[in-house]
Each structure stands twice: as C-alpha cells, then as structure tokens.
C-alpha positions as CSV (number, residue, x, y, z in Angstrom):
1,X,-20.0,25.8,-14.2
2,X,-22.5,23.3,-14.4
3,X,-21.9,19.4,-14.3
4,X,-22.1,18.6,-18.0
5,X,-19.8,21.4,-18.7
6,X,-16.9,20.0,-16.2
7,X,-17.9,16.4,-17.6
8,X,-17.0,17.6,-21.0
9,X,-13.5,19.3,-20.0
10,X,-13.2,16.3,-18.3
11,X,-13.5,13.7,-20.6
12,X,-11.6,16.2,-23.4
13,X,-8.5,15.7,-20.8
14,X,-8.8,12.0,-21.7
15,X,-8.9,12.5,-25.5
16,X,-6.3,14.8,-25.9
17,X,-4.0,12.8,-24.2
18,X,-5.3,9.2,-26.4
19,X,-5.0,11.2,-29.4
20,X,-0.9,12.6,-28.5
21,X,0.5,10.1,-26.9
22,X,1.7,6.8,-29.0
23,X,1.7,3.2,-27.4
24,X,5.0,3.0,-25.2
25,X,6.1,-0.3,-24.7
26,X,8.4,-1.2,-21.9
27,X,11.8,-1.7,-23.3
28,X,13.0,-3.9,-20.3
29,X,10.3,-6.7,-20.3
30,X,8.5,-5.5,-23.7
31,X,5.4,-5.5,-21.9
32,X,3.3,-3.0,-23.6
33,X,2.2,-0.1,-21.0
34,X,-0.6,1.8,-23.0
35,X,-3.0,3.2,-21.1
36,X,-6.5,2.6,-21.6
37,X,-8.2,2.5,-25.4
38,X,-4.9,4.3,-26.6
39,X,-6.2,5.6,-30.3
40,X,-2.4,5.7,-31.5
41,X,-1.3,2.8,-33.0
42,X,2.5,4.2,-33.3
43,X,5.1,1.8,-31.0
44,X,8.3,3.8,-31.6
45,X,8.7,4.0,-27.6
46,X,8.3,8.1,-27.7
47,X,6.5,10.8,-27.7
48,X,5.3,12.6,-31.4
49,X,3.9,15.8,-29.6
50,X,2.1,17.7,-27.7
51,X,-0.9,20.3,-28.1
52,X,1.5,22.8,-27.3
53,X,3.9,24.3,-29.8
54,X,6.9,22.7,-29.3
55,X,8.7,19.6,-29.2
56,X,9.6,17.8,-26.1
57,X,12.2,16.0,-24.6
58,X,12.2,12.2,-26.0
59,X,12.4,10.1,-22.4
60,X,10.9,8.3,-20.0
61,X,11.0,11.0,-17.5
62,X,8.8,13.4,-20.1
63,X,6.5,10.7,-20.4
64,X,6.0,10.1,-16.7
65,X,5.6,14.1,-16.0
66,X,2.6,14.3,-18.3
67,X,0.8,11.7,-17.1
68,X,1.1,12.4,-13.8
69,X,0.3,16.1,-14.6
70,X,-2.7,14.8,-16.1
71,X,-3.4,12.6,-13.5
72,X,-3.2,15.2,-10.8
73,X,-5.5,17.4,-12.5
74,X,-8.4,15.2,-12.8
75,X,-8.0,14.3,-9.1
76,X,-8.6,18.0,-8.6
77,X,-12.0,17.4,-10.1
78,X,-13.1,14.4,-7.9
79,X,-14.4,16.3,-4.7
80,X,-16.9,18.2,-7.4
81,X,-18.0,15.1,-8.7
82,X,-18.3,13.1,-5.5
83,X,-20.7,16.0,-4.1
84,X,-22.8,16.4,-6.9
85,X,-23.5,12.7,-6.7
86,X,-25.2,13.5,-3.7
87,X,-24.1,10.2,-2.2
88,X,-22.1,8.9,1.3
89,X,-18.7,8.5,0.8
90,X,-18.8,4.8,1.6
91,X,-20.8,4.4,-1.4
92,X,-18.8,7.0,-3.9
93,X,-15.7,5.0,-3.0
94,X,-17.5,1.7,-3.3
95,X,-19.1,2.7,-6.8
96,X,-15.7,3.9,-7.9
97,X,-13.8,0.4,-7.3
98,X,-17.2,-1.7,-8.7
99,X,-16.7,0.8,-12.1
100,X,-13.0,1.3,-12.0
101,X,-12.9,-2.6,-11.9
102,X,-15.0,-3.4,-14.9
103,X,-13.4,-1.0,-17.4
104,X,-10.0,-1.9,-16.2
105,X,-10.6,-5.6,-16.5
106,X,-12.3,-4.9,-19.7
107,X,-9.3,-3.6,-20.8
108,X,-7.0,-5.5,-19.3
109,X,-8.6,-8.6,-21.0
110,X,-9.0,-7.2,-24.1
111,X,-4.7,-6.1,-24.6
112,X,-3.9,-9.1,-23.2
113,X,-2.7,-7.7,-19.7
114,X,-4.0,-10.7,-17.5
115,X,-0.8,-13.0,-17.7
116,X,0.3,-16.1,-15.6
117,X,3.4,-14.4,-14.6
118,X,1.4,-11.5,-12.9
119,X,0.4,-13.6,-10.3
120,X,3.6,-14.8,-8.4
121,X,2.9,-15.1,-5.0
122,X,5.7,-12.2,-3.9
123,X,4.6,-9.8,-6.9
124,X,0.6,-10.1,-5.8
125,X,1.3,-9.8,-2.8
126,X,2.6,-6.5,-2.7
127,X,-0.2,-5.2,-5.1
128,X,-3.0,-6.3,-2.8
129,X,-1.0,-4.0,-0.1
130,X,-0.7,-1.5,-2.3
131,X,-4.8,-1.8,-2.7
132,X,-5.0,-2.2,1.0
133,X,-3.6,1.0,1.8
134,X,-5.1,3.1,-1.3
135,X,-8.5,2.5,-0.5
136,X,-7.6,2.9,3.6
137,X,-6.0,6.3,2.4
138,X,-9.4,6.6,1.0
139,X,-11.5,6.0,4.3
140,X,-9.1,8.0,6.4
141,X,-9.0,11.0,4.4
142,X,-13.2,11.6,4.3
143,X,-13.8,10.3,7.9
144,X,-10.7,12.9,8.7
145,X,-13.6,15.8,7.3
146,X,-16.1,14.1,10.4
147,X,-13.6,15.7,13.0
148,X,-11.8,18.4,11.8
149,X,-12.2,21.5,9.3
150,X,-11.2,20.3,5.4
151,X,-8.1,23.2,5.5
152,X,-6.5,21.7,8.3
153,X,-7.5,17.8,6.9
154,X,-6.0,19.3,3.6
155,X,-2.7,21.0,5.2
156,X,-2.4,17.5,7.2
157,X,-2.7,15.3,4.3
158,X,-0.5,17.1,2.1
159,X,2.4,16.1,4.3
160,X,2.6,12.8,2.4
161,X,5.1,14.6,-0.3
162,X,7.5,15.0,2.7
163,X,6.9,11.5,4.1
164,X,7.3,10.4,0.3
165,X,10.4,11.9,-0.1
166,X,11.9,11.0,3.0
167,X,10.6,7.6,3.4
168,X,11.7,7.0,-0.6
169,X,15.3,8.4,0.4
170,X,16.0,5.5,3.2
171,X,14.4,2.9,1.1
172,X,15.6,3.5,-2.0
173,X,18.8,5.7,-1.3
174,X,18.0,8.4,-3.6
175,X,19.9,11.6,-2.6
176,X,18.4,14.0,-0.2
177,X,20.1,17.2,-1.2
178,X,19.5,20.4,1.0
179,X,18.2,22.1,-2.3
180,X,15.3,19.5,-2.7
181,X,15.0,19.9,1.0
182,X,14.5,24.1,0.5
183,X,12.0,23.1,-2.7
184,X,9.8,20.7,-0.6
185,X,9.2,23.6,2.4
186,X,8.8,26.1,-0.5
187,X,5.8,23.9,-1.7
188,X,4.4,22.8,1.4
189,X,4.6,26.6,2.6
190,X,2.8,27.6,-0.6
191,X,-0.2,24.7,0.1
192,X,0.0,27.1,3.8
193,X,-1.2,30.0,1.6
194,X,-3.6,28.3,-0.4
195,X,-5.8,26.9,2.1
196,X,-5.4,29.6,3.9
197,X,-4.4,27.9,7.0
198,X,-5.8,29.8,10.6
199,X,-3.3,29.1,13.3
200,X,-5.9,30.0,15.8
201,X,-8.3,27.8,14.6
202,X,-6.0,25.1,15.0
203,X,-5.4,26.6,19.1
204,X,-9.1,26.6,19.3
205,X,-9.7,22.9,18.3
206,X,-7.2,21.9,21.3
207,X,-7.9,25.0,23.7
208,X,-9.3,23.7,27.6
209,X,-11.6,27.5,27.0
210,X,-15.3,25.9,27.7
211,X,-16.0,28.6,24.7
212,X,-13.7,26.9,22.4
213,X,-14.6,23.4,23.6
214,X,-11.7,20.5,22.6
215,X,-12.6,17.1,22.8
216,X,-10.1,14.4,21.7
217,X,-12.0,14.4,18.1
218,X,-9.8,16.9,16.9
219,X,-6.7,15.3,17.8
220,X,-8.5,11.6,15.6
221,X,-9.5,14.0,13.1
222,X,-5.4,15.1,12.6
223,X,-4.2,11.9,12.9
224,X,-6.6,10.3,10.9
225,X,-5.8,12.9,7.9
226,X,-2.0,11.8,8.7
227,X,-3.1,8.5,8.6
228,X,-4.2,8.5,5.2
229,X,-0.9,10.6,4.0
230,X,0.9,7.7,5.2
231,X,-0.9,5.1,3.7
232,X,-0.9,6.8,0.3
233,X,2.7,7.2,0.5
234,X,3.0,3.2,0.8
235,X,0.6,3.0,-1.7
236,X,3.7,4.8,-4.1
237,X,6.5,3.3,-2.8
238,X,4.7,-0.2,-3.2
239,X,4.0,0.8,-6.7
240,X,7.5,1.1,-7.7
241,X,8.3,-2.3,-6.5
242,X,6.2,-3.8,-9.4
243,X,7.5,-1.9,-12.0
244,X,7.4,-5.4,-14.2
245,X,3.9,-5.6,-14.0
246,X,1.8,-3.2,-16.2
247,X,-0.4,0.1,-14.4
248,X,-3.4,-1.5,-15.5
249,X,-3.3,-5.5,-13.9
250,X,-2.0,-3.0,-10.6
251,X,-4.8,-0.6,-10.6
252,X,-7.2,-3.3,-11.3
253,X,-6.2,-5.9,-8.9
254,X,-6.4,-2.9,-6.3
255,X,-10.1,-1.6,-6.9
256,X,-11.1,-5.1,-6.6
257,X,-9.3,-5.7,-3.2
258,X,-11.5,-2.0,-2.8
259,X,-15.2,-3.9,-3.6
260,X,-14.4,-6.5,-1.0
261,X,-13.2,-4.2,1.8
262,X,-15.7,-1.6,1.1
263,X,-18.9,-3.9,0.2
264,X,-20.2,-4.0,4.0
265,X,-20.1,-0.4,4.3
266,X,-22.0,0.3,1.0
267,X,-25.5,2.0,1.6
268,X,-27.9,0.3,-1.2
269,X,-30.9,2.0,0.2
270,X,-29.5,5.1,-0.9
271,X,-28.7,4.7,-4.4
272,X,-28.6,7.8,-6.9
273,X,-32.4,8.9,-8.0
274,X,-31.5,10.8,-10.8
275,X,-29.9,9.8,-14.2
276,X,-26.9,12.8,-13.7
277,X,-26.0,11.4,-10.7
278,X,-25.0,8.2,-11.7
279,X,-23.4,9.9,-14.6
280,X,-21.2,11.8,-12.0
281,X,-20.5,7.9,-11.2
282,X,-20.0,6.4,-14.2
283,X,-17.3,9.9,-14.8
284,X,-15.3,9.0,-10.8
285,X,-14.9,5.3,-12.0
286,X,-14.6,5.3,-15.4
287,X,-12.8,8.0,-15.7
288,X,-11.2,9.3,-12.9
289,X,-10.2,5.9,-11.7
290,X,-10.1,3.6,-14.9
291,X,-8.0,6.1,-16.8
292,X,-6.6,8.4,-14.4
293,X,-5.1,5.8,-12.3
294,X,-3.3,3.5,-15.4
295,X,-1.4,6.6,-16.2
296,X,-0.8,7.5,-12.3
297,X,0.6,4.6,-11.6
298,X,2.7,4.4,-15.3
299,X,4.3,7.5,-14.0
300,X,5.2,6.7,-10.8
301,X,7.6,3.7,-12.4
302,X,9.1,6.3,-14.6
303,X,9.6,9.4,-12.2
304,X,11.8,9.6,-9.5
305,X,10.4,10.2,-6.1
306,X,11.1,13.5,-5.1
307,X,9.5,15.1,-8.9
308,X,6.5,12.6,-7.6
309,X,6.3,14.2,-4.7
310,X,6.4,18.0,-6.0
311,X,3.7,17.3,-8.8
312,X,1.2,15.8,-6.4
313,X,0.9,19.4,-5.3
314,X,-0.8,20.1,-8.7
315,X,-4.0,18.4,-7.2
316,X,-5.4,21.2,-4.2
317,X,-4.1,24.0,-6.8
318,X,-6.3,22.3,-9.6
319,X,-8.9,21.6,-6.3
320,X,-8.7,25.6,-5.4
321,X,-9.5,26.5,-9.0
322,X,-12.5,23.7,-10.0
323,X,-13.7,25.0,-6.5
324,X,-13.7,28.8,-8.0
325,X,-15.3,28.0,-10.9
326,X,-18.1,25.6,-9.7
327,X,-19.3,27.6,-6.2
328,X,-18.3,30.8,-6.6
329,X,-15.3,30.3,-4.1
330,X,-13.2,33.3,-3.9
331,X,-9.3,33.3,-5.0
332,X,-7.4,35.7,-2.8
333,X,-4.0,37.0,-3.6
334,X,-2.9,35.1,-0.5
335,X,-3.6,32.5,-2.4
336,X,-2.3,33.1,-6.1
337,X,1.0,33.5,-4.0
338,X,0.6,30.3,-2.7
339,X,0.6,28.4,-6.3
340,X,3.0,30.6,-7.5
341,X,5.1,29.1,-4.9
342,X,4.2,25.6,-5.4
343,X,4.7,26.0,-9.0
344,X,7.8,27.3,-9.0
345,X,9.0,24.8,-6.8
346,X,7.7,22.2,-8.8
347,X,9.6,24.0,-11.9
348,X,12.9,23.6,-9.6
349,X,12.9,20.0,-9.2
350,X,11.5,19.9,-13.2
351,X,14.8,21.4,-14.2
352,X,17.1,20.4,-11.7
353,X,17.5,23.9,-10.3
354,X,20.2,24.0,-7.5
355,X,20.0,26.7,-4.6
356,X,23.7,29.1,-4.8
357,X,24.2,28.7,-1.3
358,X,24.6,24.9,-1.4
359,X,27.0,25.2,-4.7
360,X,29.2,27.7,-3.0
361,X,29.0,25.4,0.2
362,X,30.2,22.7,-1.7
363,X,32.8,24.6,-3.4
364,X,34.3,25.8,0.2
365,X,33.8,22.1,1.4
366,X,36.2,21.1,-1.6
C-alpha cells in the first residue's frame, strides 16, 4: 500500500460520509452542528441512509455511532501518515494544529459558527482545558514511545476506556452495571491479544538482572503513556460539558491553544523536502484533524460514555490492520481473536446486551 493509495481511501472516508449524512441541527439551541463542507443541504434532523443496504435507526444515538466509527478509523491511519512525513513529532503535532486551525476557522467563519455567546468566560474556559489536555495527551503519548516498547505504551494508553467509564460514572452518575463491567475487561483483554502483550518483557524492563538492565525510564515511560490516557479522558468528559457550543468553535479553539503550546518545540530547520510529505501534512491536519475531530467531538455530545468508551477500541484494531497492509506486518490468529473480542464487546454495549448471570441475580435479589 503506497501513500497516495491510503490518501485516496482516506479522503473517500470523508466523502462518503458528506455525501450520506444531511445537516443535523441541534434541536435544543437550533445551532446547526454540520460537520465540515456538508454537501447535503437536507435539515430534516435525520439520517436518509447509509452505503449499506438498509435503513437505520432515526436518533441521535445512530448519528453519534457513525461518526465516531468514522472518526476512530481515520485515527487508525495517523501513525502511517505521521511516519511517512518523515518528521519529529513536535513538528507533526505542531503542523497538525497550524492546518487543523485554518480549515476549521475557515469553516467556522464561513457557517457562521464564531458567535458572541461562545465566548462566556465559564464556557471558554473549559474548552481551552479541554485543548490543554488533548494536545498534552499528545506529547505524553509519543515521548511515552522514547522509554518504553509501543505494545506496552499501547496496552497502557488504552486504559483510558476504563478511566472513561469510571471517571464518567462518578461525575455524571451514569449506571455502572456488572455487565458493562464484564464488556469493558472483554475489550481491554482483546486489545491484550492484539498487541500481543509479553509479560516477560514487561519483568525485564523492571528486572535488577545487569542482563536485563532497568533504569527508572521504564517506569516514566508507563506513566507517561498513563499520563496521556488520563488527559484524553478529561479531554471527553470536558467535551460533554459544552454540549451548547458546536464541535467545530471546540475543535478549533483547541488546535489553536495547540500552536501556542507547541510553537517553541517546533523544529523549522527541519521542514519536509519533498512535495508528498507535506501532502501527508496537509491529509493529518486537514483531514484527520479538521474533519475527523468536528464529527469526534459531535459524537461525543450524542453518545453516552460507556458506548464512547467501547468504540475508541476501533482505533489499534483499524491501527493493526493499516499496519498489515502498509509494512507487511503479520496478523496472527492471536490476534484476529483479539478483535473478535473487542468487537463483539463493542456489539454488546451497541445493543444493550445484558450478561444471564446478572438477570438471574437480580431476579433472586427480588
């Protein structure tokens, strides 16, 4: 798989879902939600249909799901992208807020999205946070790969559904059932399989053995990588605490606050030297920032937390498979187990599948 070919699935993705999905408009506030260059011009509040054979559910909830599908899938695209760049990581995350920023203020000017109202004191305050710990999630994640092997950065990282969950249920006071509970270890175990997690690797890394030599980088490297779990799991929760204010002024407001924390890091001595790399660029912030994160963060103020939490999971499956494709990266069957696993999961809290054991338990308890 070469770079124009994933560029062009890529950029498909975005069409697809311009070309099936009608302008919503927020029914609360009437503040209209599209995401960016929507080609419908239909506002009946649903969704027409999809590019797959049947008709689906006319809600909110649908909405939210495909979006953040979407969006999960084209985050499993970024790591191929930010290495054929061939640039730091300062600078790919600094060129993707400086990118991000311009076609989401574009846009944002253009439908009107920049409003008086947006600006309350309380209401931007919480956004700026929100940008605060996004791009830290950023920092800490890559810096976490300095330290520590990218499985066990991965398998650390991917503990933000369960501090997502958990932290949503004493915040919020969503229910914390012990069948959501069982779904969330089935996931978590299946992300295990995928990255094909060595517990004696992790032994090594903290071993005294001079031939398996620890030194207090592995344990930064861990908490680092839980680190940036945390702080993307604020950058959610913050996110549905502005649910009155369109995905586009948040995701814009929040690369910016990105350009000014990430500007002194940025290497300008080594800028891209070859017209495909600033292509793969142009694609991580017009793309998979600009677009991917309006529809993110659109879904995250329609889904509840713990289906937020489960899809997220879609990312190192889609990651696993885009890594396949573009290096030649073998698929075991460990790890076809593992995203059976996640998927299925993912398919439970979907459908509101509950485990027998905790009806009968309830049944006993009444």
């Amino acid at each position: 798989m070469d770079s124009h070919l994933l560029a062009q699935t890529v950029m498909a993705i975005m069409v697809q879902y311009f070309t099936h999905l009608p302008s919503l408009r927020h029914q609360k506030s009437g503040l209209d939600l599209t995401p960016l260059l929507l080609l419908s011009s239909t506002q009946n509040g649903f969704i027409d249909n999809w590019n797959i054979g049947f008709t689906m559910q006319r809600s909110s909830t649908t909405t939210g799901t495909i979006e953040l599908v979407i969006a999960m899938i084209l985050s499993g695209t970024i790591g191929y992208f930010v290495i054929s760049s061939g640039q730091a990581f300062w600078n790919v995350v600094f060129f993707r807020c400086v990118i991000g920023a311009v076609i989401l203020g574009g846009y944002a000017y253009y439908s009107g999205l920049i409003r008086r109202e947006f600006f309350q004191r309380s209401v931007l305050l919480m956004i700026i946070l929100g940008g605060v710990t996004l791009v830290g999630n950023w920092v800490f994640l890559f810096a976490s790969f300095n330290y520590i092997p990218f499985s066990i950065a991965t398998v650390a990282y991917h503990m933000q559904p369960l501090f997502l969950v958990l932290t949503g249920a004493l915040l919020t006071r969503e229910k914390l059932s012990g069948s959501l509970l069982f779904w969330l270890a089935l996931a978590f175990a299946g992300l295990f399989l995928i990255v094909e997690l060595d517990v004696n690797e992790i032994a090594a890394l903290f071993s005294d053995d001079e031939n398996h030599a620890s030194e207090p980088s592995a344990l930064i490297g861990l908490l680092l990588a839980l680190g940036a779990a945390m702080l993307y799991t604020v950058t959610t929760l913050v996110t549905k605490k502005v649910s009155q204010v369109p995905s586009t002024f948040v995701a814009l407001v929040q690369v910016i606050v990105g350009i000014f924390m990430l500007l002194p890091f940025a290497d300008f001595d080594s800028l891209p030297k070859q017209t495909s790399q600033w292509i793969d660029l142009l694609l991580l912030g017009a793309v998979l920032t600009g677009f991917m994160y309006i529809i993110m963060y659109d879904s995250f103020q329609k889904l509840p937390t713990s289906l937020i939490a489960l899809l997220s999971f879609i990312y190192p499956i889609t990651a696993l498979f885009v890594d396949h494709f573009a290096f030649s990266t073998h698929i075991s069957l460990t790890q076809i187990l593992g995203v059976i696993l996640i998927l299925l999961a993912v398919s439970a809290v979907k459908f509101n599948w509950s485990l027998s054991l905790t009806k009968n338990a309830n049944s006993k308890a009444k």
